[in-house]
Residue, then its C-alpha position, 0 to 999 in steps of 0.5 A: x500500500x502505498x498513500x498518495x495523500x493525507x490530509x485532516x479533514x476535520x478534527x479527529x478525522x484523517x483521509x488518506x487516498x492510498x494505492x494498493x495492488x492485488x493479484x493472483x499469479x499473472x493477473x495483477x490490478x492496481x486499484x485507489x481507495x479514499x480511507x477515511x479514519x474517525x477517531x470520535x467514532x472509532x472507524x475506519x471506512x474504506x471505498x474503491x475511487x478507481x481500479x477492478x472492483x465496481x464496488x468495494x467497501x470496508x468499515x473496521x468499527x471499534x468498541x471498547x469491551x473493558x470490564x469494569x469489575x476488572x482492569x483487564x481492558x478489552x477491544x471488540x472489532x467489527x469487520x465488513x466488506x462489501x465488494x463486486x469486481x468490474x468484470x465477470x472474468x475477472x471476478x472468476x479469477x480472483x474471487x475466491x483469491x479475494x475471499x482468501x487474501x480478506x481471511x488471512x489479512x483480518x487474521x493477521x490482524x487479531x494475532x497482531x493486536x494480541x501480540x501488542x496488547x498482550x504484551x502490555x503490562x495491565 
């Protein structure tokens, strides 16, 4: 990924338009995607501005689970994807391996968090 721009647009509130590429063995598309992260609302929303997918949207929601009868501090994540790719074919070749690369990117991302926070002192 790289971030092509990054500007606060409001207070407590970043846009970035980054540029990905996803791919799967010869077939490689480079798509720019609008992030736009809240930190009042704790989100972070993402939608497709050009590149293979008609529509491609992702909303990380998060909210604080701490129990209060204990200090252990606790996060729930809320992941969602909405996505359709331009083209049949392409959605053929890359569907699945899509689908795949979405699992193992959101699993990548709980096995971090519980590496950093497990690591912190409560």
């Amino acid at each position: 990924m790289r971030v092509i721009n990054r500007q606060t647009t409001a207070p407590g509130i970043v846009t970035l338009v980054a540029e990905m590429t996803v791919g799967f063995k010869a077939v490689c598309e480079r798509y720019s995607s609008k992030v736009v992260c809240d930190e009042s609302r704790s989100e972070i929303n993402v939608s497709a501005i050009d590149g293979p997918f008609r529509r491609l949207n992702t909303c990380w929601r998060f909210t604080d689970a701490s129990d209060d009868e204990s200090s252990i501090k606790r996060c729930l994540v809320d992941f969602s994807i909405e996505y359709e790719f331009k083209s049949l074919a392409l959605g053929l070749i890359m569907g699945a391996m899509f689908d795949k690369a979405v699992h193992n990117y959101t699993e990548a991302f709980a096995k971090r968090a519980d590496i950093i926070f497990r690591s912190q002192k409560i």
